[in-house]
N, CA and C atoms as an extended XYZ file, in Angstrom:
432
Properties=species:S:1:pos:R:3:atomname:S:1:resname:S:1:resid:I:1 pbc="F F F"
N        81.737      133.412      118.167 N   UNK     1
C        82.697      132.663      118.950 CA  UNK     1
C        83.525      133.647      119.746 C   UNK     1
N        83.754      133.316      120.932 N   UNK     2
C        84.458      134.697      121.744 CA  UNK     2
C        85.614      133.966      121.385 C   UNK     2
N        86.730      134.986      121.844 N   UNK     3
C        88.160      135.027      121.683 CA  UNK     3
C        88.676      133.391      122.712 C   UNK     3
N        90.270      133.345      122.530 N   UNK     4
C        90.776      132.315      123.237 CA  UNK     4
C        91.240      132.909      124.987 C   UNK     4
N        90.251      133.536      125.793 N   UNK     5
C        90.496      133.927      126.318 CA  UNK     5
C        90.123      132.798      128.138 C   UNK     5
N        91.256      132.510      128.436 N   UNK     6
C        90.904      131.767      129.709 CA  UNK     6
C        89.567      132.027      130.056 C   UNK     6
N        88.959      131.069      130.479 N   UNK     7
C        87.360      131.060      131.288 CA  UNK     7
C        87.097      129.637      132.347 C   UNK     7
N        86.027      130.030      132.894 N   UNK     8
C        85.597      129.041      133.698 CA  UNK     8
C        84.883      127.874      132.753 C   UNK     8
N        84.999      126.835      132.528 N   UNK     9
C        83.930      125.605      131.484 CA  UNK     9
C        82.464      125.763      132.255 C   UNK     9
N        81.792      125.592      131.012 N   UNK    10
C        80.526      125.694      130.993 CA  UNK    10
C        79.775      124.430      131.713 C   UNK    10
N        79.365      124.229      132.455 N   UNK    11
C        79.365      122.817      132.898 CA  UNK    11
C        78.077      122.055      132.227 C   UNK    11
N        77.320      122.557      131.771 N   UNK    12
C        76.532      122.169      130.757 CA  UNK    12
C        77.428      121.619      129.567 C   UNK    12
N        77.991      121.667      128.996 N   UNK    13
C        79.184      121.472      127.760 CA  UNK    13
C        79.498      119.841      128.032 C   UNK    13
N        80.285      120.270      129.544 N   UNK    14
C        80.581      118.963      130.051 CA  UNK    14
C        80.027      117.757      130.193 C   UNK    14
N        78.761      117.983      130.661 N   UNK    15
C        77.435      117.336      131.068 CA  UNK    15
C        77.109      116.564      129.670 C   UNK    15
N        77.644      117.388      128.736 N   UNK    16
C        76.846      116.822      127.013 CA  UNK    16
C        77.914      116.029      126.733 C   UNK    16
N        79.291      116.356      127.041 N   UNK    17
C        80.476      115.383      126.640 CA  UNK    17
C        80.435      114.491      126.879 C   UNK    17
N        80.298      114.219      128.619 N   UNK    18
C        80.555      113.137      129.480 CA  UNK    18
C        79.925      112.017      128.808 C   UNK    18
N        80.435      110.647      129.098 N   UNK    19
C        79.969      109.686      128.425 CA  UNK    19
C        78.706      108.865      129.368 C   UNK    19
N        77.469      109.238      129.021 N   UNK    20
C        76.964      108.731      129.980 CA  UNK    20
C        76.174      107.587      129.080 C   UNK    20
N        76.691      106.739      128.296 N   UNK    21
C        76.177      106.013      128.051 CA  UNK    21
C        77.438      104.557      127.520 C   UNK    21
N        76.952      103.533      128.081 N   UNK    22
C        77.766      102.535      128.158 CA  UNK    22
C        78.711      102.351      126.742 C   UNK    22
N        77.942      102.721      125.278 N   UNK    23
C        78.637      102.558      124.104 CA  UNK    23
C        79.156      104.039      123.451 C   UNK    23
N        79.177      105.089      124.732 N   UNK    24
C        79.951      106.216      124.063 CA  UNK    24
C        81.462      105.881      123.842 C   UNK    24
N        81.488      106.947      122.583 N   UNK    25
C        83.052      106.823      122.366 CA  UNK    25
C        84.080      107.485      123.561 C   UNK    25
N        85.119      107.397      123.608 N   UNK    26
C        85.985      108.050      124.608 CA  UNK    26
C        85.859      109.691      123.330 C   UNK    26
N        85.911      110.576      124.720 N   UNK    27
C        86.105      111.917      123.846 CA  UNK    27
C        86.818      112.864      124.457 C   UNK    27
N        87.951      112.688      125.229 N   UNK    28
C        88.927      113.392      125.607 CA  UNK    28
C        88.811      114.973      125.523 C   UNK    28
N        88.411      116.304      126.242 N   UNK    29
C        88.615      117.697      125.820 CA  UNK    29
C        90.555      118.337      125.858 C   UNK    29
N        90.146      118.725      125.009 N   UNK    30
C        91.670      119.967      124.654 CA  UNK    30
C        91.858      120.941      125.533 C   UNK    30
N        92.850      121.471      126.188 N   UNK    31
C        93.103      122.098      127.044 CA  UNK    31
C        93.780      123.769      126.862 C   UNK    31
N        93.941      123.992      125.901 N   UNK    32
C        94.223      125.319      125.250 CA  UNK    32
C        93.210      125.845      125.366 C   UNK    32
N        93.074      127.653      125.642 N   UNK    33
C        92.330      128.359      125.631 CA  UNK    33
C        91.712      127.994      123.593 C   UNK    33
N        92.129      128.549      122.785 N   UNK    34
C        91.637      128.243      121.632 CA  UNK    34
C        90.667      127.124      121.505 C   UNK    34
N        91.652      125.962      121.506 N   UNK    35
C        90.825      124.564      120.770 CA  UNK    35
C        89.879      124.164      122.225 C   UNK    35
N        89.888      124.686      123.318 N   UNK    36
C        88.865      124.265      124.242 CA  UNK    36
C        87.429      125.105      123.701 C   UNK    36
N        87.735      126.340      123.158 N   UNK    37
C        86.686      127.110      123.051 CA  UNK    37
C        85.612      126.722      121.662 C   UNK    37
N        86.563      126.092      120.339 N   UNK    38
C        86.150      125.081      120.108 CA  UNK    38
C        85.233      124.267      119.895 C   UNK    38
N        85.811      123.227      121.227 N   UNK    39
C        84.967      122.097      121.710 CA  UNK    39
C        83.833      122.642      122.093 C   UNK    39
N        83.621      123.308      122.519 N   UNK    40
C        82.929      124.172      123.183 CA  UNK    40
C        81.723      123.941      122.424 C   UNK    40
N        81.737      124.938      121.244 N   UNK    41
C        80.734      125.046      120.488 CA  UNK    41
C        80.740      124.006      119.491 C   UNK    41
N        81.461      123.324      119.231 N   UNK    42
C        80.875      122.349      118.892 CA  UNK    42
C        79.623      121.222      119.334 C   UNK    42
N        80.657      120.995      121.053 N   UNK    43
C        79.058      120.356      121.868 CA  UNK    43
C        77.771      121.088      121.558 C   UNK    43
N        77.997      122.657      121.989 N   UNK    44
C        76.653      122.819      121.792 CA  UNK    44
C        75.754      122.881      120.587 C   UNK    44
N        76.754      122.759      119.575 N   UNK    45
C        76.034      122.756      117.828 CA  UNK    45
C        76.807      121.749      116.875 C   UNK    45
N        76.193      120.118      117.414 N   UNK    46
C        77.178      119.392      116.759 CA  UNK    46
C        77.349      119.400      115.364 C   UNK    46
N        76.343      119.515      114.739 N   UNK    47
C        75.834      120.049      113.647 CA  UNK    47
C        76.303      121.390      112.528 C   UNK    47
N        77.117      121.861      113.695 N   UNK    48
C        77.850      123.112      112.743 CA  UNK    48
C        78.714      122.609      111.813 C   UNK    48
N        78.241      123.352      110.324 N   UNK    49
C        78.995      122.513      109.651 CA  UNK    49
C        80.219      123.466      109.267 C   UNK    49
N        80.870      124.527      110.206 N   UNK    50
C        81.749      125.267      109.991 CA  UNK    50
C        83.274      124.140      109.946 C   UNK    50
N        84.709      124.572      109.009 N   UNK    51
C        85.463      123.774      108.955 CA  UNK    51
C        86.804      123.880      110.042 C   UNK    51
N        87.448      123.191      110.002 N   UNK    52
C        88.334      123.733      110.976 CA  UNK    52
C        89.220      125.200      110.849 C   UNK    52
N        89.348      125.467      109.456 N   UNK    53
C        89.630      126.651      109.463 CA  UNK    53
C        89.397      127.989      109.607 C   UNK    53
N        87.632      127.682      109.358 N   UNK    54
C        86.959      129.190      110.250 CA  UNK    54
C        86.417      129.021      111.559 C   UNK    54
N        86.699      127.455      112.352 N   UNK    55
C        86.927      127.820      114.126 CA  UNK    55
C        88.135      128.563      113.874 C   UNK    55
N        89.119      128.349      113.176 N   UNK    56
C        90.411      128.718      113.810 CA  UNK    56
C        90.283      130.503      113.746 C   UNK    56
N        89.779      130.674      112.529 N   UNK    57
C        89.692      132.076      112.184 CA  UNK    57
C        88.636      132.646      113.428 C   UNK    57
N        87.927      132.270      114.021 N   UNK    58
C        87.115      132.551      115.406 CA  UNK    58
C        87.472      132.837      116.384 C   UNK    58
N        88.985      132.186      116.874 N   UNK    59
C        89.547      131.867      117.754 CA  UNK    59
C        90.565      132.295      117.496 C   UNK    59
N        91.347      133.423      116.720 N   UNK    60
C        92.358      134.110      116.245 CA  UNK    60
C        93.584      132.905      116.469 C   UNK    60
N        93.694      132.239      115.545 N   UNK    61
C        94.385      131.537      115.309 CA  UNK    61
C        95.183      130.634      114.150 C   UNK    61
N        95.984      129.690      113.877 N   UNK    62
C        96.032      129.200      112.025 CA  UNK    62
C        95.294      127.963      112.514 C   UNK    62
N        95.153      127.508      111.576 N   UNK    63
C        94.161      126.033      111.080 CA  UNK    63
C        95.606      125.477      111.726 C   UNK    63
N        96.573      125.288      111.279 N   UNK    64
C        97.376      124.775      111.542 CA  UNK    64
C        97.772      124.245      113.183 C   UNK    64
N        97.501      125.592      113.850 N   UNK    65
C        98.230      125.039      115.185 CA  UNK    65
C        96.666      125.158      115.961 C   UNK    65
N        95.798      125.145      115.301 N   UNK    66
C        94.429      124.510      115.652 CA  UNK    66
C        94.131      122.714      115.791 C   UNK    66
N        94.663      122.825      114.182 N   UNK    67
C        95.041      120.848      114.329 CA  UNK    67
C        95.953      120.582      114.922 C   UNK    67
N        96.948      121.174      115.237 N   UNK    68
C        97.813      120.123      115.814 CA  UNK    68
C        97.650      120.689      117.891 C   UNK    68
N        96.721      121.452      117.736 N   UNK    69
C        96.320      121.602      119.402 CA  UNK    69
C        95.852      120.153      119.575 C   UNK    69
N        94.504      120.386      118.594 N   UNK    70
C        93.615      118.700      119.129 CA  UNK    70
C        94.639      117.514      119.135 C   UNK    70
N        95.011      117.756      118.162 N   UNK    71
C        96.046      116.005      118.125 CA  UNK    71
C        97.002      116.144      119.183 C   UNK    71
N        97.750      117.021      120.048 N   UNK    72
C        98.594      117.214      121.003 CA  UNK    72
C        97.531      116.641      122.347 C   UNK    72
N        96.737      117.493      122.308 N   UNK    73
C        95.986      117.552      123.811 CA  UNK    73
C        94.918      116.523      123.839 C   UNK    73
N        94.040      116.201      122.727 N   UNK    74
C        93.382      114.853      122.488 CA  UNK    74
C        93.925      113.841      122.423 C   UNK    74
N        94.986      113.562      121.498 N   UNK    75
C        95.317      111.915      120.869 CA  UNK    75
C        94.878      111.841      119.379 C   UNK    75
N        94.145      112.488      118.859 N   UNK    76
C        93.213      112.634      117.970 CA  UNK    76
C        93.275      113.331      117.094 C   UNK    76
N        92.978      113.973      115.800 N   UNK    77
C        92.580      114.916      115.012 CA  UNK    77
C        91.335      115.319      115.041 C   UNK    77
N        91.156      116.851      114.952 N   UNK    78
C        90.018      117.399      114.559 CA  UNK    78
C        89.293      116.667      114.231 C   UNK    78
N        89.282      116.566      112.913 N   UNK    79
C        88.044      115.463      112.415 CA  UNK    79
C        87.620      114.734      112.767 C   UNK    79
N        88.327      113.832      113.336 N   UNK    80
C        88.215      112.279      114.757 CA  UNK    80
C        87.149      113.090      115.585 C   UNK    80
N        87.836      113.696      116.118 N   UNK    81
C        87.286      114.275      117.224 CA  UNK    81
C        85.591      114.705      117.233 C   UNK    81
N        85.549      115.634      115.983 N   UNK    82
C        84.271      115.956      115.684 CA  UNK    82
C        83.229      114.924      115.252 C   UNK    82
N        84.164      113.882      115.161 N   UNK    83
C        82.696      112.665      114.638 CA  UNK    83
C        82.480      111.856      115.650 C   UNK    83
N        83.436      111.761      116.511 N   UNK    84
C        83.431      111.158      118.046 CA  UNK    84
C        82.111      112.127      118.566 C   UNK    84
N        82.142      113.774      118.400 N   UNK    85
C        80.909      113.886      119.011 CA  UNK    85
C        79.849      113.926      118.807 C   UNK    85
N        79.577      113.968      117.409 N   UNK    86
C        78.950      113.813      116.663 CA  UNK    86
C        77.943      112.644      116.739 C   UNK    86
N        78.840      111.281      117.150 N   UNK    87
C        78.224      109.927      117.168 CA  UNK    87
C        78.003      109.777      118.531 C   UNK    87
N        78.620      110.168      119.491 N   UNK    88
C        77.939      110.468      120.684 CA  UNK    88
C        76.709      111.045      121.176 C   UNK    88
N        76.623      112.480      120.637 N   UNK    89
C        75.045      113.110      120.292 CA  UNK    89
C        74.528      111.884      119.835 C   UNK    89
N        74.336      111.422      118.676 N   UNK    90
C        73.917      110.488      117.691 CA  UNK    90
C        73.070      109.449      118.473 C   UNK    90
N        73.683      108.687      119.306 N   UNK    91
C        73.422      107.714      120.419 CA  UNK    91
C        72.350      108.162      121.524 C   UNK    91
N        72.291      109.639      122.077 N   UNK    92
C        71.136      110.050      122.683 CA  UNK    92
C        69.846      110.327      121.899 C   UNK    92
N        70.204      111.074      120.239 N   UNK    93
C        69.032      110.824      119.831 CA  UNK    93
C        67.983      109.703      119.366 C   UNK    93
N        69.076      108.920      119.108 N   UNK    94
C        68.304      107.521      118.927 CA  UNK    94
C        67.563      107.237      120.280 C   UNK    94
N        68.371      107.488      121.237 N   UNK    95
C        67.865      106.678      122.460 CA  UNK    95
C        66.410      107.062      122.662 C   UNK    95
N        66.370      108.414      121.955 N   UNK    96
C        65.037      108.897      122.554 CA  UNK    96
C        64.180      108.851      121.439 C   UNK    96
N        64.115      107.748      120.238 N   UNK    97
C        63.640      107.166      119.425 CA  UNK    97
C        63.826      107.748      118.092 C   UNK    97
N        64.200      108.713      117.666 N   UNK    98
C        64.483      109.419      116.468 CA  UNK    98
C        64.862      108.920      115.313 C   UNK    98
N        64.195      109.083      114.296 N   UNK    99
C        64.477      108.124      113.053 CA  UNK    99
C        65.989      108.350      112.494 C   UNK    99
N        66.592      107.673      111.801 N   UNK   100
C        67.884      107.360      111.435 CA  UNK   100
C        68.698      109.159      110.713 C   UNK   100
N        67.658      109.062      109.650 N   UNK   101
C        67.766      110.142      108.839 CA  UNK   101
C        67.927      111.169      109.354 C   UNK   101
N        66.771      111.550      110.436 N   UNK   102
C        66.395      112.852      111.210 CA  UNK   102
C        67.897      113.031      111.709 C   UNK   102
N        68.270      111.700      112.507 N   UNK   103
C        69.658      112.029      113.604 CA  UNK   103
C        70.879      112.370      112.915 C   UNK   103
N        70.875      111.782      111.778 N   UNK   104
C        71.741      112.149      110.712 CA  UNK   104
C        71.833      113.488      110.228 C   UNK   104
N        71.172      114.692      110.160 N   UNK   105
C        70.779      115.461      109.593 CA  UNK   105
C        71.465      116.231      111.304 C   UNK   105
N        70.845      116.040      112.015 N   UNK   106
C        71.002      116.773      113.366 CA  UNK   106
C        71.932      117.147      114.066 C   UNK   106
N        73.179      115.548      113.784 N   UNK   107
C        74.265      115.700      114.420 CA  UNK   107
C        75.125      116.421      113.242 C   UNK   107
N        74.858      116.532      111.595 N   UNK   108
C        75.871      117.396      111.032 CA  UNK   108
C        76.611      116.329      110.027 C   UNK   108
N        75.857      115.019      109.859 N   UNK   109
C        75.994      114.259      108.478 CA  UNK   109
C        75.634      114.936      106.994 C   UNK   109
N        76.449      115.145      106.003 N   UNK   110
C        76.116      115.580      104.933 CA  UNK   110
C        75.213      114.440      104.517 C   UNK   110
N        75.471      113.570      104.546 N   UNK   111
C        74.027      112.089      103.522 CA  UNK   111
C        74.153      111.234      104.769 C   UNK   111
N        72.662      110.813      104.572 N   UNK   112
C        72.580      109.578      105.864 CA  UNK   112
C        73.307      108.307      105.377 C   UNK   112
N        73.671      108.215      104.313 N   UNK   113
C        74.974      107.326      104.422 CA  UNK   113
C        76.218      107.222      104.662 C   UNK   113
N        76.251      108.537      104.745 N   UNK   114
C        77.933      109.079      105.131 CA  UNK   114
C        77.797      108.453      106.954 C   UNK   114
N        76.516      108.694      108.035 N   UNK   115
C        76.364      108.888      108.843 CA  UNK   115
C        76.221      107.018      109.512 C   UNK   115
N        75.499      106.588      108.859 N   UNK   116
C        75.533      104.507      108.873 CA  UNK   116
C        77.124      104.348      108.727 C   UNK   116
N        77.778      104.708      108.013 N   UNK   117
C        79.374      104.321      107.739 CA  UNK   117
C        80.039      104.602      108.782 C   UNK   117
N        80.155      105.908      109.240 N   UNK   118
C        80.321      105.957      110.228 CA  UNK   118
C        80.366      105.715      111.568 C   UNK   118
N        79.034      105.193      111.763 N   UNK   119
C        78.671      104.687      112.980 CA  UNK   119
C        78.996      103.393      112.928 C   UNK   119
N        78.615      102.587      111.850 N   UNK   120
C        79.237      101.384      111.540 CA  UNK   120
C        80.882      101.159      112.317 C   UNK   120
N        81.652      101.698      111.412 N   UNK   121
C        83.073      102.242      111.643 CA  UNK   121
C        83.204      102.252      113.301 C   UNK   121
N        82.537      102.856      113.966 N   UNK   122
C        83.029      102.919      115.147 CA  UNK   122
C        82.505      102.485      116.256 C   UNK   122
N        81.010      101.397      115.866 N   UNK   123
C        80.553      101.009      116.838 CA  UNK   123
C        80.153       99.656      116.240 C   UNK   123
N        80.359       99.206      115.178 N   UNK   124
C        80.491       97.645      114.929 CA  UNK   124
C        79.041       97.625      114.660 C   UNK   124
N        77.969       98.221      114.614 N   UNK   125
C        76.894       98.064      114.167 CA  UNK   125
C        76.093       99.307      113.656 C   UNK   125
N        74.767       99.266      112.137 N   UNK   126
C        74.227      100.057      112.139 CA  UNK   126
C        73.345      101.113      113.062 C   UNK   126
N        73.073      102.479      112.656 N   UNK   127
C        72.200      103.385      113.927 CA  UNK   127
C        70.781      102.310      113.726 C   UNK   127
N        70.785      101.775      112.787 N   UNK   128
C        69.066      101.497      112.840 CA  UNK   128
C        68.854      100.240      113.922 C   UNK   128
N        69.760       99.057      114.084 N   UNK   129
C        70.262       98.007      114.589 CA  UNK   129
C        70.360       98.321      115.903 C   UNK   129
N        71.554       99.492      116.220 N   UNK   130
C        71.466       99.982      117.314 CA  UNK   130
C        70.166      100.285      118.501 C   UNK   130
N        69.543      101.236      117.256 N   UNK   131
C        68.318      101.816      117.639 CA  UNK   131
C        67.155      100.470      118.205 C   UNK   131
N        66.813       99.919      117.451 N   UNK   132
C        66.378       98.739      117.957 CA  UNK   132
C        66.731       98.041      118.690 C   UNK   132
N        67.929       97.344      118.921 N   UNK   133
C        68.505       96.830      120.138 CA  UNK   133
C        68.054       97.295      121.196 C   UNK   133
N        68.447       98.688      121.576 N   UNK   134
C        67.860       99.899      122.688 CA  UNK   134
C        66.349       99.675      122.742 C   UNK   134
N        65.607       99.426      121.866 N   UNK   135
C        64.212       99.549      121.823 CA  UNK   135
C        63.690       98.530      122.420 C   UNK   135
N        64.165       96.951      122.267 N   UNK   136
C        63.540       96.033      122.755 CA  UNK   136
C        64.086       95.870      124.448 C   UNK   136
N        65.257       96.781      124.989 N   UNK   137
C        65.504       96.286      126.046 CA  UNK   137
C        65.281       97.386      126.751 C   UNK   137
N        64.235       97.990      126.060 N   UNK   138
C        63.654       99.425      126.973 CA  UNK   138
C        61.933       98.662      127.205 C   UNK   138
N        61.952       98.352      125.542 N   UNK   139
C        60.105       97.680      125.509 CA  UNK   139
C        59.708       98.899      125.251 C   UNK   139
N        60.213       99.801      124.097 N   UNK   140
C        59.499      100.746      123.717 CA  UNK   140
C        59.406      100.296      122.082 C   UNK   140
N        59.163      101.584      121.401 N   UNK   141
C        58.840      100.929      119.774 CA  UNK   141
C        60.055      101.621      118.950 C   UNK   141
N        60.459      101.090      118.001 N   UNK   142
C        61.773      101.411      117.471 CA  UNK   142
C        61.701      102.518      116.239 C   UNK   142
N        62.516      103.411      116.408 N   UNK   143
C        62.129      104.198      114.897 CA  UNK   143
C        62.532      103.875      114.142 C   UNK   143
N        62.026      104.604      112.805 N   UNK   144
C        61.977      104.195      111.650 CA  UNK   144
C        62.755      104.663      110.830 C   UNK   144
């Protein structure tokens, strides 16, 4: 992880944030050199299952004014935040047919039930439900 050092955004990063799909969550980025850098790698490894306290230690910083960056500059907490992208990723892999489990595993769910609850939680329906829905109004075949 490089330092909290001002930079230009990666526009690839962005590209992965942006909500380009009608049932993404809102996912607001942080604006501090630190907690942007972050986000950062998180987009690109949603899956990292590092905690907030060794980004912070990455980013020469405390856990402390790490969380309360995101919740200042997001709306949000860390954690929020990370499952917001988490379930966002989540939503492209399905789209592109990926079985429940697999996506679970990918985006950085410890048990694929931790990962249904979740999604449940924030999108009013299961990934598998989801997944199918998407499937019949594509007319492709649904995973499994």
């Amino acid at each position: 992880m490089r330092s909290p050092q001002p930079h230009p955004a990666d526009p690839d990063v962005f590209t992965t944030l942006s909500a380009t799909h009608a049932d993404a969550l809102p996912l607001p980025m942080p604006t501090s050199p630190a907690s942007l850098a972050v986000a950062e790698a998180l987009a690109r490894t949603p899956s990292d299952p590092r905690t907030a306290s060794e980004y912070a230690a990455d980013v020469y910083t405390s856990t402390t004014t790490l969380r309360r960056a995101f919740q200042a500059e997001t709306g949000m907490p860390f954690s929020e935040w990370r499952t917001r992208l988490r379930l966002n990723h989540a939503l492209d892999l399905l789209d592109q047919g990926q079985a429940v489990q697999t996506v679970s595993t990918q985006v950085g769910f410890t048990s694929t039930n931790g990962f249904i609850l979740a999604f449940r939680r924030h999108f009013g329906r299961t990934p598998g439900t989801y997944a199918r829905r998407n499937t019949e109004k594509s007319g492709g075949q649904a995973p499994r």
